[in-house]
CHARMM-style PDB file with segment names, atoms N, HN, CA, C and O in Angstrom:
ATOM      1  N   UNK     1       8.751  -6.865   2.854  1.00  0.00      PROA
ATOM      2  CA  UNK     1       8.852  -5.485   3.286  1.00  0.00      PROA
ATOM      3  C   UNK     1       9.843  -5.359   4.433  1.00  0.00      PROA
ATOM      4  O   UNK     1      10.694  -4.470   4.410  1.00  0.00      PROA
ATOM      5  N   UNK     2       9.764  -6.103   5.294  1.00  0.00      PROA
ATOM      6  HN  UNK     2       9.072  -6.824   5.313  1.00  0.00      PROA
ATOM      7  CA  UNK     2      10.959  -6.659   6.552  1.00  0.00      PROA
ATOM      8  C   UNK     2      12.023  -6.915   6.033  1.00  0.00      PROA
ATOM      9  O   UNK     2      12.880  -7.007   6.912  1.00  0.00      PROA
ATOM     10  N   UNK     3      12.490  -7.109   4.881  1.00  0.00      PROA
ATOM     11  HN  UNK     3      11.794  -7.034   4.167  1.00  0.00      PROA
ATOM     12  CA  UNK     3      13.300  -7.197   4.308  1.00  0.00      PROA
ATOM     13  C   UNK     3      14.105  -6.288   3.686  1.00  0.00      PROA
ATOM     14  O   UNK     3      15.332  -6.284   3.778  1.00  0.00      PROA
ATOM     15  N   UNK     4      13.282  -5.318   2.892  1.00  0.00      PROA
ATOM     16  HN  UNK     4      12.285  -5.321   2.817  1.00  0.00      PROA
ATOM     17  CA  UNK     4      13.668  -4.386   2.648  1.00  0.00      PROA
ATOM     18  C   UNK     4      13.719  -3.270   3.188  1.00  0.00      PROA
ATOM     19  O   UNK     4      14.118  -2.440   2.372  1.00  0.00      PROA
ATOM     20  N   UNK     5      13.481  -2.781   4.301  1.00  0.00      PROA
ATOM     21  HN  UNK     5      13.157  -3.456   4.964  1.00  0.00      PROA
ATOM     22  CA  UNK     5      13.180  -1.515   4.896  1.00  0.00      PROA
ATOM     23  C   UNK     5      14.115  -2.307   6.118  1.00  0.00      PROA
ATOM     24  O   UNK     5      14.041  -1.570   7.102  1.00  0.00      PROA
ATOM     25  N   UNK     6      15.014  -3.581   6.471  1.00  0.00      PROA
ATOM     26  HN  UNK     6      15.075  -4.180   5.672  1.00  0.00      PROA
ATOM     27  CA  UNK     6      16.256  -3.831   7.232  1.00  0.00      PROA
ATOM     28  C   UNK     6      15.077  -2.874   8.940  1.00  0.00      PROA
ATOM     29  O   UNK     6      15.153  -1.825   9.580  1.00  0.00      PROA
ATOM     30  N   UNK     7      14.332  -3.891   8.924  1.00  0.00      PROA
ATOM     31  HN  UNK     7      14.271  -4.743   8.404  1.00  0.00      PROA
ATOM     32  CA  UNK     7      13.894  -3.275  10.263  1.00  0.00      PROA
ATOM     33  C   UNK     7      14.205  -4.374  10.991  1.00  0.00      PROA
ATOM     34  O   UNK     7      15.234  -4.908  10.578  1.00  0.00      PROA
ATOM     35  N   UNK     8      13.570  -5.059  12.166  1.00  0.00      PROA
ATOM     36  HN  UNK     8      12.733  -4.625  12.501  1.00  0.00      PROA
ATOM     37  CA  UNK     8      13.975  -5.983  13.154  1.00  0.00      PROA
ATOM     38  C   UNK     8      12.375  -6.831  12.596  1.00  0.00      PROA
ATOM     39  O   UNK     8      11.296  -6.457  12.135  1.00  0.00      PROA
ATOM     40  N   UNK     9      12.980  -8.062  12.948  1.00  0.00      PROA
ATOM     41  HN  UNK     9      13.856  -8.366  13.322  1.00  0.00      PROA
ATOM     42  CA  UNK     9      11.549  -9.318  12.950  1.00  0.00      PROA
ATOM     43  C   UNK     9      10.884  -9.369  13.905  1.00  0.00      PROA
ATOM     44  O   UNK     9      10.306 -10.425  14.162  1.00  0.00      PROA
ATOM     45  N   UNK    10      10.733  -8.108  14.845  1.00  0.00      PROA
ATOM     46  HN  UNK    10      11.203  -7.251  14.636  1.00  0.00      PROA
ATOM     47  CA  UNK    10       9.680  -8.357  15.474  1.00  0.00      PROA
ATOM     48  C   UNK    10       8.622  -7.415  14.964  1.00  0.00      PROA
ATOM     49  O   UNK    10       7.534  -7.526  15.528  1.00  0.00      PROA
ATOM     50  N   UNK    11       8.709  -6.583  14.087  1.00  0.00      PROA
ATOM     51  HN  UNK    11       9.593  -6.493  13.629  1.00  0.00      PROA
ATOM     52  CA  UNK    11       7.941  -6.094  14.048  1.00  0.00      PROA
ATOM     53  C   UNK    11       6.761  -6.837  12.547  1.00  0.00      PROA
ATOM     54  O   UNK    11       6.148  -6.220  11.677  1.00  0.00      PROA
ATOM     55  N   UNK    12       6.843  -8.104  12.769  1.00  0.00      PROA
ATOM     56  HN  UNK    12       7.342  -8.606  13.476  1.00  0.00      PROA
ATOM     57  CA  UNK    12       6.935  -8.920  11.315  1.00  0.00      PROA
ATOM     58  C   UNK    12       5.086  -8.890  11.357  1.00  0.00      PROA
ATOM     59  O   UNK    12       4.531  -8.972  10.261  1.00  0.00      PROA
ATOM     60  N   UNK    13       3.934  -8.737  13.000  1.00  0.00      PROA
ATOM     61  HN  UNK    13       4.384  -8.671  13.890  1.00  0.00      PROA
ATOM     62  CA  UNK    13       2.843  -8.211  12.959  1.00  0.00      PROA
ATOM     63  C   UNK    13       2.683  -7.375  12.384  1.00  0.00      PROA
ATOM     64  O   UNK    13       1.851  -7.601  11.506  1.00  0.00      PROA
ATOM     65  N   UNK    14       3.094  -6.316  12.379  1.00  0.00      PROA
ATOM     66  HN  UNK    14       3.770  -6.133  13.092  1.00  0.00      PROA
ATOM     67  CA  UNK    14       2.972  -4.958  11.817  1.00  0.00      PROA
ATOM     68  C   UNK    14       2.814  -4.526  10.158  1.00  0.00      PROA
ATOM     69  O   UNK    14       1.981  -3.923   9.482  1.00  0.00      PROA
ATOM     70  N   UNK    15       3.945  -5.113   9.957  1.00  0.00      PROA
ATOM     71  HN  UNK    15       4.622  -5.603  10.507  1.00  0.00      PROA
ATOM     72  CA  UNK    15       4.150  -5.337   8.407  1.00  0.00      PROA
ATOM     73  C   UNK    15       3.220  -6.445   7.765  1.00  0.00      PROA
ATOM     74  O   UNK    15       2.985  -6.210   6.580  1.00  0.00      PROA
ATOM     75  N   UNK    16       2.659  -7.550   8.242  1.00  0.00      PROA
ATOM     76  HN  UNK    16       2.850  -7.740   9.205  1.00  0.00      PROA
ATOM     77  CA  UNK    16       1.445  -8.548   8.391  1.00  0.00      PROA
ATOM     78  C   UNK    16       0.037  -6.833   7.818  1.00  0.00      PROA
ATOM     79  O   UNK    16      -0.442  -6.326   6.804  1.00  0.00      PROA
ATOM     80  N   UNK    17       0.019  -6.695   9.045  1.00  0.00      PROA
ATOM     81  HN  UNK    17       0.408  -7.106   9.869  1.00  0.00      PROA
ATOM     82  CA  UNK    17      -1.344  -5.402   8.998  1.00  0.00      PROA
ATOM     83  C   UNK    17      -1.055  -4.447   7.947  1.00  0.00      PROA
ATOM     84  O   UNK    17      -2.114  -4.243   7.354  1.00  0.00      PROA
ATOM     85  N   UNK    18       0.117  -3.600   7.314  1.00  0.00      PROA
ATOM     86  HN  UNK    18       0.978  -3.765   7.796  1.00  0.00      PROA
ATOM     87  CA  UNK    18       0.398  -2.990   6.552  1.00  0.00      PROA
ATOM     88  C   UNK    18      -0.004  -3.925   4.762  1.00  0.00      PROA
ATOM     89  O   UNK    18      -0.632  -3.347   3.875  1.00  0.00      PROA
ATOM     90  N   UNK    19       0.465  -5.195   4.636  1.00  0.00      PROA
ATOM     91  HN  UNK    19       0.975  -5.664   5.356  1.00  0.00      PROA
ATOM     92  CA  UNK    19      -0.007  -5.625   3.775  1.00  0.00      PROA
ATOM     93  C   UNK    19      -1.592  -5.981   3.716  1.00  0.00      PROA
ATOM     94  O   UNK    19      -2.315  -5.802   2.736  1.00  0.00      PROA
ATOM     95  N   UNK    20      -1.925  -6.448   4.799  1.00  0.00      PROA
ATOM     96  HN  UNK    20      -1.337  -6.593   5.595  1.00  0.00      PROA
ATOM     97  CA  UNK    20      -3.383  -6.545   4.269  1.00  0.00      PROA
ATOM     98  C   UNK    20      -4.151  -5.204   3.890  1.00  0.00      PROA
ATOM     99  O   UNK    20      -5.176  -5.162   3.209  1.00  0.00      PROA
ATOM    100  N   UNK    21      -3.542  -4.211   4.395  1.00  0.00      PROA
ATOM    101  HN  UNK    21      -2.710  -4.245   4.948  1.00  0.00      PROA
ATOM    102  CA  UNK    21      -4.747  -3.223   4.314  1.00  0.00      PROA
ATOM    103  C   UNK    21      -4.229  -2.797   2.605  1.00  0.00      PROA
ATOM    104  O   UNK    21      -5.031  -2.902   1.677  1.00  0.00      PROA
ATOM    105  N   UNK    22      -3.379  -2.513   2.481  1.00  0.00      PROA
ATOM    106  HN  UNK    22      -2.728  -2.427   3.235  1.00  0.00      PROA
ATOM    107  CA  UNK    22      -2.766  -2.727   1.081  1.00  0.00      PROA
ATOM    108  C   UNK    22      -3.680  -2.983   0.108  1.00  0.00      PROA
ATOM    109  O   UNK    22      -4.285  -2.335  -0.746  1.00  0.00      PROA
ATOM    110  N   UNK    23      -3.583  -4.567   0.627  1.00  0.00      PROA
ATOM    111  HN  UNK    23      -3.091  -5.093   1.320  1.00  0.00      PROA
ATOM    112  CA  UNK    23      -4.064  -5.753  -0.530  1.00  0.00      PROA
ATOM    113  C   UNK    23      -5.836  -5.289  -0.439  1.00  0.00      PROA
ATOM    114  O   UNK    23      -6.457  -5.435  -1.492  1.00  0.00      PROA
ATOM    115  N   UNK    24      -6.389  -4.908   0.425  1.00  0.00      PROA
ATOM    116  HN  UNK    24      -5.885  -4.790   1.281  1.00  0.00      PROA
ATOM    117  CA  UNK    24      -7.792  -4.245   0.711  1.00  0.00      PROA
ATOM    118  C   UNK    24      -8.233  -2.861  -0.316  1.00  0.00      PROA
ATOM    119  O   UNK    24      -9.363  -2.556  -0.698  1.00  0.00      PROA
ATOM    120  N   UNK    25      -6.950  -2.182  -0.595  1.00  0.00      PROA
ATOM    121  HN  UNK    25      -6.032  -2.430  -0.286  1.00  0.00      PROA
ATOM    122  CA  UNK    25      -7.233  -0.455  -1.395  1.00  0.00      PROA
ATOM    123  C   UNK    25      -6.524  -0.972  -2.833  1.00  0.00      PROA
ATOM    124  O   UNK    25      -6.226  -0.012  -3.544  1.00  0.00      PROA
ATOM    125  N   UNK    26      -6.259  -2.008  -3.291  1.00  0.00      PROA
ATOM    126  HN  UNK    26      -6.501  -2.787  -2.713  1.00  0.00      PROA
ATOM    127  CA  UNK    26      -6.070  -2.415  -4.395  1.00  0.00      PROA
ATOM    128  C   UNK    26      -6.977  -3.157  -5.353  1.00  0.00      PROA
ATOM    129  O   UNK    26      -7.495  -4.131  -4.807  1.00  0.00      PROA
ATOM    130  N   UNK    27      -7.302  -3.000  -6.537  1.00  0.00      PROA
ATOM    131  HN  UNK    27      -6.882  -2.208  -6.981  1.00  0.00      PROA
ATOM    132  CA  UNK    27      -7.779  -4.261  -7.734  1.00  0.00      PROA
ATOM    133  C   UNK    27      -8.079  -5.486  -7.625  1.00  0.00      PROA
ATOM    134  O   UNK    27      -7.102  -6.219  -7.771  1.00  0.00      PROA
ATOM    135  N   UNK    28      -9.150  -6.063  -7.405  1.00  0.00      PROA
ATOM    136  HN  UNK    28      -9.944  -5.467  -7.287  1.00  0.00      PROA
ATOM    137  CA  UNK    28      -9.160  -7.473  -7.724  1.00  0.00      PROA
ATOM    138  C   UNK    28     -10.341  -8.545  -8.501  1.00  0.00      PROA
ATOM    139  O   UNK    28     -11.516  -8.494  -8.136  1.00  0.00      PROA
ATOM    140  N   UNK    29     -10.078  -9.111  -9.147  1.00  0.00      PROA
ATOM    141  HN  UNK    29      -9.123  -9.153  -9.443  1.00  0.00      PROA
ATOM    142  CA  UNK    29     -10.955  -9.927 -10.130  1.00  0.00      PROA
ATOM    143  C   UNK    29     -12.258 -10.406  -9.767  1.00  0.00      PROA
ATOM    144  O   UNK    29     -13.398 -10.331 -10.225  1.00  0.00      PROA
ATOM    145  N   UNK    30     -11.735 -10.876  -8.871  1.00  0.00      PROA
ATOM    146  HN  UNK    30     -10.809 -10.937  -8.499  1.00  0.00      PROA
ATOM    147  CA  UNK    30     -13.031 -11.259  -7.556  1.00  0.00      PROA
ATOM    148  C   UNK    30     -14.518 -10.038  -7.287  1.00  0.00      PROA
ATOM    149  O   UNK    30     -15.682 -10.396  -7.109  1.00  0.00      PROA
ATOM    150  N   UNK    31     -14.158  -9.008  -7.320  1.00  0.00      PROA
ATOM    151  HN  UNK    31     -13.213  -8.717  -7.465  1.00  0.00      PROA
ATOM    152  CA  UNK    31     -15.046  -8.012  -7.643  1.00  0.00      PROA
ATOM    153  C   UNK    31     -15.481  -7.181  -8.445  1.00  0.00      PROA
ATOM    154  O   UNK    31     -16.102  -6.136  -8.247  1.00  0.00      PROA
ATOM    155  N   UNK    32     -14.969  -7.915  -9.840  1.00  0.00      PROA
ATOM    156  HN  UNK    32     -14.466  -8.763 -10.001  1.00  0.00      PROA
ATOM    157  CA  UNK    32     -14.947  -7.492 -11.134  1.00  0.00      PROA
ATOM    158  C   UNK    32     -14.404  -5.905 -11.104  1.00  0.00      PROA
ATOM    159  O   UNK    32     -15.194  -4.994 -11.352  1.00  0.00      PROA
ATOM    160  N   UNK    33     -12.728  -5.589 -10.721  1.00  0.00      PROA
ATOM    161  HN  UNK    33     -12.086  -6.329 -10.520  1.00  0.00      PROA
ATOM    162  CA  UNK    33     -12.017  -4.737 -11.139  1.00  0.00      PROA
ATOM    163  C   UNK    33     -12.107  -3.202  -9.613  1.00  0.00      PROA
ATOM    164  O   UNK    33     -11.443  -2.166  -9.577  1.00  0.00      PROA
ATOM    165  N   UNK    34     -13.107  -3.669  -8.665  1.00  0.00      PROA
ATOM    166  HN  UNK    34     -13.646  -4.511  -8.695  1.00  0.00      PROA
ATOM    167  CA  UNK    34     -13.680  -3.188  -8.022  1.00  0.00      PROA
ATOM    168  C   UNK    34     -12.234  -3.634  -6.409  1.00  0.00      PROA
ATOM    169  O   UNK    34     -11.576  -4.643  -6.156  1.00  0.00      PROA
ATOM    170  N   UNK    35     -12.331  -2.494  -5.853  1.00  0.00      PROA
ATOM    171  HN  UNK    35     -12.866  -1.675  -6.059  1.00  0.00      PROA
ATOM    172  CA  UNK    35     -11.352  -3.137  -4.406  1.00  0.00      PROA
ATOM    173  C   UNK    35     -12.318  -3.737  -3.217  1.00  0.00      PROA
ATOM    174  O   UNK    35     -13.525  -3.731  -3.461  1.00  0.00      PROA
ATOM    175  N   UNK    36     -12.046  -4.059  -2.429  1.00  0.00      PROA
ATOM    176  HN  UNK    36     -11.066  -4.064  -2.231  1.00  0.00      PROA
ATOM    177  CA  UNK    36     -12.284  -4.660  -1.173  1.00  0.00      PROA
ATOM    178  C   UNK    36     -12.947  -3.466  -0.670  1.00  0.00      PROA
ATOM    179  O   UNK    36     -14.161  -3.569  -0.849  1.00  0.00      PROA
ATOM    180  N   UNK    37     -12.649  -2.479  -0.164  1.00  0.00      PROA
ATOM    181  HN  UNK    37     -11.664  -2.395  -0.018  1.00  0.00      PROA
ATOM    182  CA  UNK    37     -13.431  -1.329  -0.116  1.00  0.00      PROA
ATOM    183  C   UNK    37     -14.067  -0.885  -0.176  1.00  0.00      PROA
ATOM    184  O   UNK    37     -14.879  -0.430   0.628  1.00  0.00      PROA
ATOM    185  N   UNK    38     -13.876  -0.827  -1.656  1.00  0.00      PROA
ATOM    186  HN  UNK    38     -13.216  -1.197  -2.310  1.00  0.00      PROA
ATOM    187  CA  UNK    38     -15.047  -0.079  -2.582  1.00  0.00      PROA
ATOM    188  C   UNK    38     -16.238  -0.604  -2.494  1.00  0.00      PROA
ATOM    189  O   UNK    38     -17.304   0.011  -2.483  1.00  0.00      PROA
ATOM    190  N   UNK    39     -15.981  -2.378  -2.393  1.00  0.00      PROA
ATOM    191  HN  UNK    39     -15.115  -2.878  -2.401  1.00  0.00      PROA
ATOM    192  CA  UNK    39     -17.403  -3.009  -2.715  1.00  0.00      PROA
ATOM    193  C   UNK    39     -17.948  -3.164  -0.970  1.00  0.00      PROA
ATOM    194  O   UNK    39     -19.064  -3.680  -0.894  1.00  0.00      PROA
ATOM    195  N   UNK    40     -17.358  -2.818   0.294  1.00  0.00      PROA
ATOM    196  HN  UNK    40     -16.452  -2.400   0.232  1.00  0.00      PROA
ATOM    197  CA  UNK    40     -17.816  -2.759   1.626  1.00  0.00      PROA
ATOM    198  C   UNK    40     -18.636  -1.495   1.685  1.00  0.00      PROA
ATOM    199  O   UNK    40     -19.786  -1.422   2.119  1.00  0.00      PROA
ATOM    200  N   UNK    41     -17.872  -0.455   1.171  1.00  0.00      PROA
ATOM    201  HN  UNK    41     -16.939  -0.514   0.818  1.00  0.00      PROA
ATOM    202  CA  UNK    41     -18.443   1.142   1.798  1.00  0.00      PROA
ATOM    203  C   UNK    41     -19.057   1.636   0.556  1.00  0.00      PROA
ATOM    204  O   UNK    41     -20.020   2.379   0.749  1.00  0.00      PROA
ATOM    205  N   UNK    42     -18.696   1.378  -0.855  1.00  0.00      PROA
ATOM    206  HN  UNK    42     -17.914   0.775  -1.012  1.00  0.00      PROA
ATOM    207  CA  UNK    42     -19.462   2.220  -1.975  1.00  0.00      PROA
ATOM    208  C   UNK    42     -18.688   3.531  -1.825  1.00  0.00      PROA
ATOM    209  O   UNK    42     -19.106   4.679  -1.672  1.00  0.00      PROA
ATOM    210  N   UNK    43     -17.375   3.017  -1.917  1.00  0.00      PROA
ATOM    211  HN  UNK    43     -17.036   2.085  -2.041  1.00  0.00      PROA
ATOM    212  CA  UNK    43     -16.953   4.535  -2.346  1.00  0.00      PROA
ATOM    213  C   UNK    43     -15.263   3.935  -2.291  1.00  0.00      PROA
ATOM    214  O   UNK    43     -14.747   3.143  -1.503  1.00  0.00      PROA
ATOM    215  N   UNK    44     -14.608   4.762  -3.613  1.00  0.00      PROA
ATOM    216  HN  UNK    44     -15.027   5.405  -4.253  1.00  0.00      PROA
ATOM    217  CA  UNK    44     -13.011   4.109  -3.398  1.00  0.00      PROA
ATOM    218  C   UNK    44     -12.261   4.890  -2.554  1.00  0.00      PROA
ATOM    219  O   UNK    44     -12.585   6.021  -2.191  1.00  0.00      PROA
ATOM    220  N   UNK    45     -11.244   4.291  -2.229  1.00  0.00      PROA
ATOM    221  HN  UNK    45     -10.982   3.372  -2.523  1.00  0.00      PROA
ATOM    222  CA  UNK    45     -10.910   4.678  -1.008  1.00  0.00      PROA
ATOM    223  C   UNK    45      -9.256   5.824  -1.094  1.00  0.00      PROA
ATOM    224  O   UNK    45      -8.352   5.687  -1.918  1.00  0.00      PROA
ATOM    225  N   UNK    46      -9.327   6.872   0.022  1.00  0.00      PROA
ATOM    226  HN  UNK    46     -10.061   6.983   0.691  1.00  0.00      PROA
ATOM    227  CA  UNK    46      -8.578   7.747  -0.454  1.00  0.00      PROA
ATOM    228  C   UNK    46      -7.092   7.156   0.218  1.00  0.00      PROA
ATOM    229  O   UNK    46      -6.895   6.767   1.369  1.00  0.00      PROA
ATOM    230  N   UNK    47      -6.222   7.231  -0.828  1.00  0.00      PROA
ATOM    231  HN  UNK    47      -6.383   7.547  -1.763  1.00  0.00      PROA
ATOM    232  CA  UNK    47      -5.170   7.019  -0.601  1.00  0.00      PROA
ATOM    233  C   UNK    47      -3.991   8.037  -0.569  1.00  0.00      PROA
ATOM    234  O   UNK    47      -2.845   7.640  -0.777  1.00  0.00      PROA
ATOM    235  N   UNK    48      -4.218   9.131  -0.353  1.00  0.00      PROA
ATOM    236  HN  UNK    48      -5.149   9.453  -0.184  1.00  0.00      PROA
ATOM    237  CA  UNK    48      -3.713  10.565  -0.405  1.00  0.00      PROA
ATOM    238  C   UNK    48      -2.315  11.056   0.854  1.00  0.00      PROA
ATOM    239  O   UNK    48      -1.315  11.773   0.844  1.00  0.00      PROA
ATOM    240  N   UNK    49      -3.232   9.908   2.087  1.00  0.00      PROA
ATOM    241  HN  UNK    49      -4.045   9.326   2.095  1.00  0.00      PROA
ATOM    242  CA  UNK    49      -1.588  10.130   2.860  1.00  0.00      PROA
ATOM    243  C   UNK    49      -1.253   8.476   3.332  1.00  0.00      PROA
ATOM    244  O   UNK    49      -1.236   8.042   4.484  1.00  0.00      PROA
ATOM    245  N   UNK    50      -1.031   7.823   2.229  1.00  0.00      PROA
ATOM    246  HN  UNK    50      -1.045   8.175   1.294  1.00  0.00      PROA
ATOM    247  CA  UNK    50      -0.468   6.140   2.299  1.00  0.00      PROA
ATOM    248  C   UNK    50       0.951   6.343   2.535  1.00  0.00      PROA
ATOM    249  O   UNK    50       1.577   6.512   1.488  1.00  0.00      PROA
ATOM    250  N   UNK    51       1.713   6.379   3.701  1.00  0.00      PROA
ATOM    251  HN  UNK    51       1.205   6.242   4.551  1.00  0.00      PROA
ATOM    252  CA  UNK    51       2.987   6.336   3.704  1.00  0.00      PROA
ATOM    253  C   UNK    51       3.393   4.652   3.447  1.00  0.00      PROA
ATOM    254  O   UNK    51       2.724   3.621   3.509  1.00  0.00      PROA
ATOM    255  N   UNK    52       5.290   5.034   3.031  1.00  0.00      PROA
ATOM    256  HN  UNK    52       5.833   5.873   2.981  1.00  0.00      PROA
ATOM    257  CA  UNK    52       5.641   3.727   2.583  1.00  0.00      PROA
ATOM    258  C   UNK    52       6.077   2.825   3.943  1.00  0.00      PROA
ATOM    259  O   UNK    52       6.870   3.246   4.786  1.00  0.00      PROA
ATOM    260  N   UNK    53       5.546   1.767   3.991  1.00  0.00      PROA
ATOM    261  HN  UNK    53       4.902   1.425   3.306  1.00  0.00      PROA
ATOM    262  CA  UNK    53       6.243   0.541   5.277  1.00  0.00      PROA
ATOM    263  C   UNK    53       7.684   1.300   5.632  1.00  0.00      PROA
ATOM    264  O   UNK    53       8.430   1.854   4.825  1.00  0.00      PROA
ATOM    265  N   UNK    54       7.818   1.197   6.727  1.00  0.00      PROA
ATOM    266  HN  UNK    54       7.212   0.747   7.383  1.00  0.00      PROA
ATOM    267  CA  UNK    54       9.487   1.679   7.755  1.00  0.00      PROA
ATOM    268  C   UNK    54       9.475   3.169   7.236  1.00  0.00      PROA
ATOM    269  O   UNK    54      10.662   3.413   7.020  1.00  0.00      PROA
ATOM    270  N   UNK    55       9.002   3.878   7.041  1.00  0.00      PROA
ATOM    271  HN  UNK    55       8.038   3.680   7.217  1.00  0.00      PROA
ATOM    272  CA  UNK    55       9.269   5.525   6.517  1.00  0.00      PROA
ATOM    273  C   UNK    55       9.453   6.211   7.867  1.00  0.00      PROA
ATOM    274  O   UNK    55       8.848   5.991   8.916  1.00  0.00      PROA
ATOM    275  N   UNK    56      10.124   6.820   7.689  1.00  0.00      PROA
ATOM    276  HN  UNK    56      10.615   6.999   6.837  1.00  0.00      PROA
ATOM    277  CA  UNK    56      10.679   7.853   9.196  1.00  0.00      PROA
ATOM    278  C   UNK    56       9.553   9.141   9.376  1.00  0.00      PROA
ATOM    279  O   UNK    56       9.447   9.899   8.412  1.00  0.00      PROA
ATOM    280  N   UNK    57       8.606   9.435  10.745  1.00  0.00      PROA
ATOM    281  HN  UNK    57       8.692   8.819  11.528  1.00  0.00      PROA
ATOM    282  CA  UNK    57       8.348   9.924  11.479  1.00  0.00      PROA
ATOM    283  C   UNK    57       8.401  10.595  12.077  1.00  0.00      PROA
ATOM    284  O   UNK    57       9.270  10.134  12.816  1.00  0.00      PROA
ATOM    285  N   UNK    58       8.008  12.013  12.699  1.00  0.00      PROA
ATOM    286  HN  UNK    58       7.302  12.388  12.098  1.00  0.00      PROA
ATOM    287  CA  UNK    58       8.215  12.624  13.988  1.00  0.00      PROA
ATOM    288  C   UNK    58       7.308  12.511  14.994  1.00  0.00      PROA
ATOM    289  O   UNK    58       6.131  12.833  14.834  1.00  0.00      PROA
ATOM    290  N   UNK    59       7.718  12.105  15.967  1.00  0.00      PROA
ATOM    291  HN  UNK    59       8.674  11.843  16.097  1.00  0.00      PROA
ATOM    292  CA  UNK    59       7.135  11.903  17.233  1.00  0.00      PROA
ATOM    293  C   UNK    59       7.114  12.981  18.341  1.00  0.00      PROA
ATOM    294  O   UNK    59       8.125  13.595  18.684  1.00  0.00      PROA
ATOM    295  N   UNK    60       5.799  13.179  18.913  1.00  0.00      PROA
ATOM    296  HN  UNK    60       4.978  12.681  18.635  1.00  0.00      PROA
ATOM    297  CA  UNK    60       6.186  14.769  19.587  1.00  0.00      PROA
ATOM    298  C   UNK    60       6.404  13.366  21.339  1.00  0.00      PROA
ATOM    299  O   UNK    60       6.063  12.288  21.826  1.00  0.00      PROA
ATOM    300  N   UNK    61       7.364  14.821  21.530  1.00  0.00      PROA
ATOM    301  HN  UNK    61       7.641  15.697  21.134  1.00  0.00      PROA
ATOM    302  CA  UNK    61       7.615  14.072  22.970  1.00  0.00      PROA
ATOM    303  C   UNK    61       6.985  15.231  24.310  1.00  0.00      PROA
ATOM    304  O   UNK    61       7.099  16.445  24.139  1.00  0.00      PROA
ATOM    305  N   UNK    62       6.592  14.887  25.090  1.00  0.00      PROA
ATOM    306  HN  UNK    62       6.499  13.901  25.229  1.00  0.00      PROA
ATOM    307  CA  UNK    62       5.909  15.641  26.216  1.00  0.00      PROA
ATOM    308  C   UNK    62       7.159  15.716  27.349  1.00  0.00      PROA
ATOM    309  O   UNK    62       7.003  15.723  28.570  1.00  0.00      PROA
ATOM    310  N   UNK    63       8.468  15.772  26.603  1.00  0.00      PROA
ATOM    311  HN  UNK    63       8.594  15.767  25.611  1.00  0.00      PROA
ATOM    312  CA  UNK    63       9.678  16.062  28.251  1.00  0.00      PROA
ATOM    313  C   UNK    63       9.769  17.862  27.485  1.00  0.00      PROA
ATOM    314  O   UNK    63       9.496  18.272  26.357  1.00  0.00      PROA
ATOM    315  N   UNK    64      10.234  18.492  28.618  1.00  0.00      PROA
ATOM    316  HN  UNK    64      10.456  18.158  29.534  1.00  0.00      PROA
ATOM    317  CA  UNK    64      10.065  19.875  28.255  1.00  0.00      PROA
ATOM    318  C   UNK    64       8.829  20.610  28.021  1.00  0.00      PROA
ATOM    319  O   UNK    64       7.805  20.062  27.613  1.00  0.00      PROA
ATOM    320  N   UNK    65       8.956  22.221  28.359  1.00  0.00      PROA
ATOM    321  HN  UNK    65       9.788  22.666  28.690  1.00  0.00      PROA
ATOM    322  CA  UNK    65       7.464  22.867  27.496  1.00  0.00      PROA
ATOM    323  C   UNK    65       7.337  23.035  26.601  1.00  0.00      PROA
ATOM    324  O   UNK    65       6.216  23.383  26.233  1.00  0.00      PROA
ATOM    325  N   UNK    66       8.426  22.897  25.637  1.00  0.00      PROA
ATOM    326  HN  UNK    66       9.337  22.615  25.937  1.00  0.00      PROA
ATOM    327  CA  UNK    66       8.662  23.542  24.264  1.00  0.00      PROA
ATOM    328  C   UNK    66       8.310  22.938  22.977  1.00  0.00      PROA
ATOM    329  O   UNK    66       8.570  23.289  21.826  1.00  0.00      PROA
ATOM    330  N   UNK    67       7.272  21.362  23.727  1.00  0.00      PROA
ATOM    331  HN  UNK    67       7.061  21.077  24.662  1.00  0.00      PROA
ATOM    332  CA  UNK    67       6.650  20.668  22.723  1.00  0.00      PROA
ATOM    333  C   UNK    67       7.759  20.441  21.440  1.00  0.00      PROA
ATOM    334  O   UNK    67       7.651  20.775  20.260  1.00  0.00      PROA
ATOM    335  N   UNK    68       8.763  19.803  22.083  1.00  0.00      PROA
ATOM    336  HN  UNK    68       8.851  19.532  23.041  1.00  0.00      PROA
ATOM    337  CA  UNK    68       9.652  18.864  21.240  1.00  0.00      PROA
ATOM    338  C   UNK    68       9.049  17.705  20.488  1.00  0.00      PROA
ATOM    339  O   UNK    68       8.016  17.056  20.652  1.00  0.00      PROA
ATOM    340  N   UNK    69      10.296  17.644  19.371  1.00  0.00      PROA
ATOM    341  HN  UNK    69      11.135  18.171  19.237  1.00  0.00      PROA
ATOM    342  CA  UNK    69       9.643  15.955  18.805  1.00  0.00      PROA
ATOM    343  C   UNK    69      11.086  15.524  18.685  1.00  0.00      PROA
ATOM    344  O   UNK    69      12.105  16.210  18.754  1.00  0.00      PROA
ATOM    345  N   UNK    70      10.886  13.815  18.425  1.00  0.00      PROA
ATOM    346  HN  UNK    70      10.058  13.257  18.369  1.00  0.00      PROA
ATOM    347  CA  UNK    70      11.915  13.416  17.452  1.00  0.00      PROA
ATOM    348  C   UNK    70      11.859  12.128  16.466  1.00  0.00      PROA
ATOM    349  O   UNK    70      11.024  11.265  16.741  1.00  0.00      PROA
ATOM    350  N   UNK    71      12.562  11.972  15.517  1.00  0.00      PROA
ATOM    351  HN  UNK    71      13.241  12.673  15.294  1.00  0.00      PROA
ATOM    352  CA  UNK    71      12.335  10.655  14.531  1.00  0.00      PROA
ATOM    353  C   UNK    71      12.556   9.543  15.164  1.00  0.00      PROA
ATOM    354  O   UNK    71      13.562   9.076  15.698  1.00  0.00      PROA
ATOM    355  N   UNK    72      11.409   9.150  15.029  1.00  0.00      PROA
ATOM    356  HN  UNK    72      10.591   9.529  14.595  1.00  0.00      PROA
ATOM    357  CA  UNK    72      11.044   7.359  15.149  1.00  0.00      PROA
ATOM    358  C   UNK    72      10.678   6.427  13.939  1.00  0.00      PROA
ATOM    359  OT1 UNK    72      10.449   5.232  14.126  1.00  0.00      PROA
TER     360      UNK     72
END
């Protein structure tokens, strides 16, 4: 994913945590077809605002009153 999204290697934790949780809301045999999730909480899990690894952001910034933002 560090690879493809040409971000910097330090953020190589990050992308670490982005895959596991991943690999957690996905399929696996081990729980007969059931996710990691599903079989912790009893319920599958909503994936409705999963953004993609390195996807661009707005960040509100607190300089000014006018409740600015900008992309991070």
């Amino acid at each position: 994913m560090l690879h493809a999204s040409q971000l910097l290697k330090f953020l190589w934790g990050k992308a670490m945590k982005h895959v596991v949780y991943l690999k957690n809301q996905t399929l696996t045999k081990a729980l007969n077809g059931m996710t990691s999730y599903e079989a912790f909480y009893g319920k599958k899990p909503n994936l409705a605002g999963l953004h993609e690894f390195s996807g661009k952001v707005w960040v509100h910034t607190t300089a000014g009153s006018d409740g600015k933002s900008e992309i991070g």
